[in-house]
N, C-alpha and C positions, 0 to 999 in steps of 0.2 A: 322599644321596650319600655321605656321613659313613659311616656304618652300613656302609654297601656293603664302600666299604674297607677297612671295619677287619673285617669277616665275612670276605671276600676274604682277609686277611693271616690272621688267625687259623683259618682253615677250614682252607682249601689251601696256606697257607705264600707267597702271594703276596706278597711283602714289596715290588713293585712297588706294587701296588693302592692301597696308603693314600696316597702320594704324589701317584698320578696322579687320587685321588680330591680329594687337595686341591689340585692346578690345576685342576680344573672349577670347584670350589665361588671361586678365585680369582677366576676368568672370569664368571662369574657375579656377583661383588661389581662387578667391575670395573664389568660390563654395568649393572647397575643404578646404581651410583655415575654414572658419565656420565648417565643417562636421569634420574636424581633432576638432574644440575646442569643439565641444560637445559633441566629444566621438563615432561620430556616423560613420563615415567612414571610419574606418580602421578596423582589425580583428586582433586587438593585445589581447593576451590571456591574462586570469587574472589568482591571486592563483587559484583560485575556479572552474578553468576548468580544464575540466579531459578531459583525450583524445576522441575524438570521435570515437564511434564504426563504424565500417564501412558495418557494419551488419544494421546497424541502417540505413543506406542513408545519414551520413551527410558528410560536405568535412571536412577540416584541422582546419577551424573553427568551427566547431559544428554548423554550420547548415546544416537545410537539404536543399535537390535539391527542387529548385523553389523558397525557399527565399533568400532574399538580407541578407547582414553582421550587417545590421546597428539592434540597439538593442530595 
């Protein structure tokens, strides 16, 4: 997204683009900052998880294919 903007500005002179390149990449921290503090975005293992069987269908987190990580 970085890149974009700054190709954008330098290309064609959009001297918007870099700006409005770095409210995405903002939106984005933000997004993940919240999801990191409530536990829900990341697929860090706890004591209580056992490996997942692979027999079973799930990945390295223990879930299975077709769901997301978040709990």
């Amino acid at each position: 997204m970085l890149l974009v903007g700054l190709v954008l500005n330098a290309t064609l002179g959009w001297s918007w683009a870099d700006p409005i390149a770095a409210l995405v990449i903002a939106a984005i921290a933000v997004k993940e900052g919240r999801d990191a503090w409530q536990g829900t975005g990341c697929c860090a293992p706890t004591s209580a998880t056992v490996a997942p069987s692979a027999a079973a269908g799930a990945d390295a987190c223990g879930c299975r294919s077709g769901h997301d990580h978040r709990t």
